[in-house]
C-alpha positions in Angstrom: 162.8 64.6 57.0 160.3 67.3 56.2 158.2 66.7 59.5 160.5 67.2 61.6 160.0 71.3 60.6 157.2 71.2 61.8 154.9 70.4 65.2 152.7 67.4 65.5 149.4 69.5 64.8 150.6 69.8 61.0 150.1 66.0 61.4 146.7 65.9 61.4 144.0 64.6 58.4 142.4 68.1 57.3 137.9 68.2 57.0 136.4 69.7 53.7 135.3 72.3 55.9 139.3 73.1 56.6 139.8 72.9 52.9 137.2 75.2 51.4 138.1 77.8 54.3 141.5 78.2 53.0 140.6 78.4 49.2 138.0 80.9 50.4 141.3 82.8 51.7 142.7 81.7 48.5 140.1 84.1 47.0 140.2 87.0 48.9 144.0 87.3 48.3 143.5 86.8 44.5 140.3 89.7 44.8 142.8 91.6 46.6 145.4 91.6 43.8 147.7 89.5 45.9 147.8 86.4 43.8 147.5 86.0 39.9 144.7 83.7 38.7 147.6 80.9 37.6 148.4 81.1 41.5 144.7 80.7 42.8 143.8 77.7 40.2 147.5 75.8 41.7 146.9 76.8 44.9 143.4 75.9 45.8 143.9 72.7 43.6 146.9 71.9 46.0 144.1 73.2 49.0 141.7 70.7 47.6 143.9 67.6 47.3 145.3 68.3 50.7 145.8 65.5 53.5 147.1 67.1 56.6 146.8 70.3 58.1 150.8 71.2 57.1 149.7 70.6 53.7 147.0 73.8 54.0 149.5 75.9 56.2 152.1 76.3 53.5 149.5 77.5 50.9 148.9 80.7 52.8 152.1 81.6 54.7 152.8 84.6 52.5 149.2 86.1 52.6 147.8 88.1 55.0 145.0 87.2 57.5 146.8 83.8 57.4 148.5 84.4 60.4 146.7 83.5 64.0 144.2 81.5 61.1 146.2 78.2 61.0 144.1 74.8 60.2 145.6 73.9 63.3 143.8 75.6 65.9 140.9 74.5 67.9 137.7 73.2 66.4 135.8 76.2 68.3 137.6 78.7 66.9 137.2 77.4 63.6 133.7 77.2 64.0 131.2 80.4 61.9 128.5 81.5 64.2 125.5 79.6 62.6 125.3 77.0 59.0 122.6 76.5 57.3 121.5 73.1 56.0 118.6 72.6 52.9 117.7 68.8 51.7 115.0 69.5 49.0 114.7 66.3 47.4 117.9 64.7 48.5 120.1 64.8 51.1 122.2 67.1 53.4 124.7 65.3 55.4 127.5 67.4 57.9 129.6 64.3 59.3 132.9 64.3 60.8 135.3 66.5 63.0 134.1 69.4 61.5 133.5 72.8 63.9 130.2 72.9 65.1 128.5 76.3 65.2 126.4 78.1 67.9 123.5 77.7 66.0 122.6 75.3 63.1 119.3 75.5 60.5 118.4 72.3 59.3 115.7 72.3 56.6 114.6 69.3 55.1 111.6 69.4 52.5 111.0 65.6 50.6 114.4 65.1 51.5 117.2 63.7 54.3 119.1 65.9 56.7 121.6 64.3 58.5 123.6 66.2 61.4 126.6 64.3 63.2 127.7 66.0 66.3 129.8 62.7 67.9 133.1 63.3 66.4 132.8 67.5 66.7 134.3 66.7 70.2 131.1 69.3 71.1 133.4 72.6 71.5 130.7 74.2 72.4 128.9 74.0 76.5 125.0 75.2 74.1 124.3 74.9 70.7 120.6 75.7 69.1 119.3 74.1 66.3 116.2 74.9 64.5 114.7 71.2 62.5 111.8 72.1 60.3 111.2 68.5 58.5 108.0 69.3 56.0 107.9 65.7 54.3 111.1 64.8 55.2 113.3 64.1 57.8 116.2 65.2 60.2 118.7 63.2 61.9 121.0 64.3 64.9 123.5 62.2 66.1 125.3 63.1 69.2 127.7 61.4 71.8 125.1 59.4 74.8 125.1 61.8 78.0 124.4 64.9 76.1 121.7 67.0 77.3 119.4 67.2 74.4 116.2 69.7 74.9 113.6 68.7 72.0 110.7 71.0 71.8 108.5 72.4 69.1 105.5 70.2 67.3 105.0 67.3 65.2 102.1 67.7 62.7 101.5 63.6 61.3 105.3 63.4 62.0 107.3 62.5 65.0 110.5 64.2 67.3 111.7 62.3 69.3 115.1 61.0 71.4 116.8 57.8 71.2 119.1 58.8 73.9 118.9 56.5 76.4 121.6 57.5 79.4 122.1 60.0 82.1 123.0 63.2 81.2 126.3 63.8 82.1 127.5 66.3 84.5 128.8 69.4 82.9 127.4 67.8 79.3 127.1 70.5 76.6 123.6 71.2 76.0 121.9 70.7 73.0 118.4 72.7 72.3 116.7 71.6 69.2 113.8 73.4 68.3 111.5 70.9 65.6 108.2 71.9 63.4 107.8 68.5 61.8 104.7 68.4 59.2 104.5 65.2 57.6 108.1 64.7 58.7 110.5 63.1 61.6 112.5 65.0 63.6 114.9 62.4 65.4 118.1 62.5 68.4 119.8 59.6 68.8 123.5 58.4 69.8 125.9 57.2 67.1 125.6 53.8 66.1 128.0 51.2 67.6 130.2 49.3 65.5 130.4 45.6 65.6 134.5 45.3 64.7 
């Protein structure tokens, strides 16, 4: 059976944040002369229909800068040093296991920014992120016991936490920084399912 090549972390479901990193790769190698255009368009098709994080492994074990950058390594070191995030009429959602960054800019103008930090597995002990919600507004969901620190203004809008427990001991430590004008600027745990 094919799995039994490889370990169990080729096993595991794959984010669109894993996905795009490797056709980004993809890219660089196809820049770089290193693959022909027929062999970016099947690869990063084969990147984008990927399941597990096997799948993405094999599509770059001949390139360089592929080694030591396996799918399979830890969230942190996945993770860029900041993202930014712009709803302008609409929505901006980051959901997920995805790799949470140090620091995070969440803009939301007439529109919806969601940011779900529950199933990151919070690799990080701080991360910053800066909420302007100018007729609009910003979510941030993340795990109860999580030591939020929500400061900044609210201008005929609102920041506020839903968090109702204890911060935990040794919890990583969450600073959001909020200019809401017209907007809401809200922390609250994930919401618990009934099945």
């Amino acid at each position: 059976m094919e799995w039994e090549r490889h370990d169990d972390t080729d096993r595991l479901r794959v984010s669109d944040r894993e996905r795009e990193e490797i056709v980004e790769l993809l890219g660089k190698a196809t820049a770089e002369g290193r693959l022909t255009l027929d062999e970016y368009t099947e690869r990063a098709g084969a990147a984008h229909a990927a399941q597990t994080r096997g799948e993405l492994a094999r599509l770059t074990t001949d390139l360089p800068g592929a080694a030591g950058r396996s799918p399979a390594r830890p969230a942190d070191a996945l993770a860029p040093a900041s993202e930014k995030l712009l709803a302008v009429f609409g929505s901006e959602v980051r959901k997920g296991a995805w790799p949470a960054p140090e620091h995070i800019e969440a803009r939301a103008i007439f529109g919806d920014c969601r940011i779900e930090l529950h199933e990151t597995g919070m690799p990080r002990q701080a991360i910053t992120i800066d909420a302007d919600a100018i007729f609009g507004d910003i979510t941030i969901v993340v795990p109860e016991g999580t030591d939020v620190r929500l400061t900044g203004s609210a201008i005929f809008g609102s920041k506020k936490s839903k968090l109702s427990g204890p911060v935990a001991p040794g919890a990583p430590v969450i600073e959001v920084r909020c200019r809401a004008v017209f907007g809401d600027v809200t922390v609250r745990p994930p919401r618990k399912r009934w099945w």
